[in-house]
N, C-alpha and C positions, 0 to 999 in steps of 0.2 A: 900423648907421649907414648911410645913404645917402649916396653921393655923387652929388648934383646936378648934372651937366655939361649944364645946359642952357644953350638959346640964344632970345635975342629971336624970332628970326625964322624962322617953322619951312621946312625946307627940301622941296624935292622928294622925292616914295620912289626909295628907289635901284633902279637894276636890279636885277633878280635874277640870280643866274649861273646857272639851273638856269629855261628858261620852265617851267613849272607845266604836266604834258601830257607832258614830253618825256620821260620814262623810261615803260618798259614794267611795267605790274604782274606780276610772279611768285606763281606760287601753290606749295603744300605743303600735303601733308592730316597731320594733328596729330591726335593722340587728341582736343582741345579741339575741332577742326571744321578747315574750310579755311580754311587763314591767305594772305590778298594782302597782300604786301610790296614797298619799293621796294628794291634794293642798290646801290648806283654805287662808285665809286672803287677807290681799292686802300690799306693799313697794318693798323695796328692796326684791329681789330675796332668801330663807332661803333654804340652801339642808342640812337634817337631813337625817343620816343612821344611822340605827338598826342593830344587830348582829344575832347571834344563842342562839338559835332558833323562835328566835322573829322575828316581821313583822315590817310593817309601822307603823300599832297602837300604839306599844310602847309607841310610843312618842303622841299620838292624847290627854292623858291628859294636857299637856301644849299648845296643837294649840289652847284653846280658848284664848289664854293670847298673846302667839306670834303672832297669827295671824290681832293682833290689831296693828300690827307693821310692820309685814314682809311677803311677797306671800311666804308662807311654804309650801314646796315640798319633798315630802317624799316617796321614792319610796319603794317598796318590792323588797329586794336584788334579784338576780337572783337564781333561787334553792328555795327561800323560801318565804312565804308568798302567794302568787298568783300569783306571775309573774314566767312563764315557759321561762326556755331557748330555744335557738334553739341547735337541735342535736349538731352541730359543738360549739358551744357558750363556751367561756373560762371560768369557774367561780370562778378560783382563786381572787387574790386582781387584781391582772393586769387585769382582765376579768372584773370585778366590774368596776372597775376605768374608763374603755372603755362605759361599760352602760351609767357609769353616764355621762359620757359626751357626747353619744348620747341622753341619753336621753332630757338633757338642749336644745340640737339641735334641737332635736322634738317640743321643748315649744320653742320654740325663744327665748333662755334665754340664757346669754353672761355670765358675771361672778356672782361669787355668796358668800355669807357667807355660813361658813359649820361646822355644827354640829356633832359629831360623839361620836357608842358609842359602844363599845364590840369589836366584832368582825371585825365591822365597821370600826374600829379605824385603820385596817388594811389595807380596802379596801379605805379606806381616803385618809391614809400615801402615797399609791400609788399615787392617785389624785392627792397629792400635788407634787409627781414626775413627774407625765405623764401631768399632765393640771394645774399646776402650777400659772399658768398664769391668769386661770380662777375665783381662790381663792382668796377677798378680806382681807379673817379673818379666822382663823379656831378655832373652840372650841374644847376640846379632854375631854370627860365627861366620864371617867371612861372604858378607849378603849387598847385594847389586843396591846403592845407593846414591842418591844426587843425580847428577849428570853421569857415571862412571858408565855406563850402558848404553846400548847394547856393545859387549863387545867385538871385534870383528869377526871373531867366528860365527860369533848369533849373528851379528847383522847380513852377514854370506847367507844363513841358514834365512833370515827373514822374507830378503830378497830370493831367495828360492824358491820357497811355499807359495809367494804368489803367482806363484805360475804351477799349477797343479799338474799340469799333464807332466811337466819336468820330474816336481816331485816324484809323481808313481813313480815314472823310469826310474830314477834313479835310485830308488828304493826297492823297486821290482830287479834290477839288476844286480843288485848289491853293491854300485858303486857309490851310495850315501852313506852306509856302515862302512866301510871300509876308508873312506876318505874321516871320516871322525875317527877309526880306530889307526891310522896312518901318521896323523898330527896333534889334535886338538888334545885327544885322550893321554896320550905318552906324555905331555906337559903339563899334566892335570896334579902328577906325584913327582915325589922326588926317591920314594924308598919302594921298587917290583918286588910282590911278593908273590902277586896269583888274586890278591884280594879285588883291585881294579878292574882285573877279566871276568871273576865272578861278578860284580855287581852290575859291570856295561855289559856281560850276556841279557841278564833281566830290562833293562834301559832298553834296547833293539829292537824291542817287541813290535811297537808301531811299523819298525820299519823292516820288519821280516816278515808280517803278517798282514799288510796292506788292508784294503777296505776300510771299513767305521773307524780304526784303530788310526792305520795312517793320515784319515783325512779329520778327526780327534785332534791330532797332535796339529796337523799342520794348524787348524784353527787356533790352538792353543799359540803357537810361535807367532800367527801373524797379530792375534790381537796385545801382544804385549806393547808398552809406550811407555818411554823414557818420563811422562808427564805425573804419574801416578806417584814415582818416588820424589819429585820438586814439590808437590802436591802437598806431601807428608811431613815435608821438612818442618814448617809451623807445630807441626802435631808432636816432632821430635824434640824441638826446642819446649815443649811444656810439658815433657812427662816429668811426671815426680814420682811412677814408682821404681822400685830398684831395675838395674837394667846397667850390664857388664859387655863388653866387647871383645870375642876372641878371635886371631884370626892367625892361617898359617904365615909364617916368616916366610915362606918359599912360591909365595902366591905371582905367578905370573900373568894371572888375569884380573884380578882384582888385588893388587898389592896394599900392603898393608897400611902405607900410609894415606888410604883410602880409609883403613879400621884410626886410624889417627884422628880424621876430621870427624867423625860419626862421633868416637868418644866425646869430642869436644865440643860435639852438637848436642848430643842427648843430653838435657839438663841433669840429670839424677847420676848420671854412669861415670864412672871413676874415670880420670883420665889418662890412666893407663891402659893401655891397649895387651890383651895378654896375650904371646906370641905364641905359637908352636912350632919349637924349632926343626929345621929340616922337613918340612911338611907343605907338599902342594895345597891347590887349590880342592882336592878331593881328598880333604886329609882324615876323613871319615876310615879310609881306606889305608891309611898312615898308621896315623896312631890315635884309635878308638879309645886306647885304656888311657892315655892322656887328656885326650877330648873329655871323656865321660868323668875325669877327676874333678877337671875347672869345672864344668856344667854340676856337674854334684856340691863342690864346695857353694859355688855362688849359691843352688838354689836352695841347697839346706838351711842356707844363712835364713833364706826370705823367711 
């Protein structure tokens, strides 16, 4: 069920509590490759994942608000953001899902709440199959699930990395940045602040700095499969710990009533779907101070 809490008149994006920039990346070398992560605050243990083509940052507008609550760990997936694989390194969802539980191993961190968003949502869903055990809570904030994947702009971007000489060009050119900052991006919000440009400055990286980086990511794009999240479904229908669905109202890539079936799958999760009104698909960048309320309420509860 949705609950629609919208409004006539869409409002300003809110500040973020956290400028986008302002935390130091941290590295650690993982049997998986080097993982860059952001950490802030201090509590219970918080792992937030990021999707495509985003990083850690995404989510750094809300760490000043969570982090008054929760040791927030947020790593750069493997393939993206700055953390480089190791040659052999898996980077499907199963491959993710192995990171992240090295990586917890690395911090001496035992279980954890878990946030998730896009892409992420996939490499989650594995999580919750493969280290189950390890997950107090999980939040699903607007994350690639069932069949809803890839969408057509990924699926453009998939079919493009297979052919790598193409890639370089058109990343060496700048006609690959510029075509995602042309379409895909501007539909990603519903409320221009400035806060989107900061974050997809950082997001670029692979594709302004070509070599190890570019050909990182492209591995990371080509190995993703629709299979991984059909995969999970069983795993979805048997959780029994807490676990809430948020998702923006204004989602033109993954629309909401996508967060509808997900509620009504995960055995445990309320089956209301909590909206965010007026807020694209990159609603990190919207409104943080809302995001980081629902994500606070739910996980204080746990």
């Amino acid at each position: 069920m949705l609950d629609r809490n919208r409004h006539a008149a869409v409002p300003p994006a809110e500040p973020p509590s956290l400028t986008p920039g302002t935390l130091p990346r941290q590295e650690v070398e993982l049997p998986s490759g080097r993982v860059a992560y952001l950490r802030h605050g201090s509590g219970p243990p918080l792992l937030l994942i990021h999707g495509i083509p985003t990083s850690a940052r995404l989510w750094e507008p809300l760490l000043g608000d969570l982090g008054e609550h929760f040791d927030c760990i947020v790593p750069d997936l493997l393939g993206l953001g700055r953390s480089m694989p190791a040659a052999h390194a898996e980077l499907s969802s199963p491959g993710q899902a192995a990171m992240f539980a090295q990586l917890l191993d690395a911090l001496g961190v035992g279980d954890v709440l878990l946030a998730l968003h896009d892409q992420g949502g996939a490499h989650g869903q594995q999580f919750l199959k493969l280290h189950g055990e390890r997950v107090r809570a999980v939040a699903f904030c607007g994350v690639v699930c069932f069949d809803n994947w890839p969408v057509p702009i990924i699926s453009l971007l998939m079919r493009t990395v297979a052919f790598g000489g193409l890639t370089r060009l058109l990343a060496r050119t700048g006609a690959l940045e510029a075509g995602l900052h042309a379409f895909p991006l501007p539909r990603t919000v519903t409320r221009k602040d400035g806060t989107l440009e900061a974050l997809s400055d950082d997001w670029m990286h692979a594709l302004r700095t070509g070599g190890p980086a570019l050909e990182a990511f492209s591995r990371y794009v080509a190995a993703q499969d629709v299979r991984w999240t059909l995969d999970a479904v069983p795993t979805l229908e048997a959780w029994t710990k807490p676990a809430t669905v948020i998702w923006a109202a204004d989602d033109v890539y993954l629309p909401p009533t996508w967060g509808a079936r997900l509620a009504a799958t995960v055995a445990s999760a309320d089956d209301r779907v909590t909206l965010l009104p007026h807020a694209g698909h990159f609603w990190q960048a919207e409104v943080p101070r809302t995001g980081a309320r629902h994500l606070l309420e739910f996980f204080g509860a746990v």
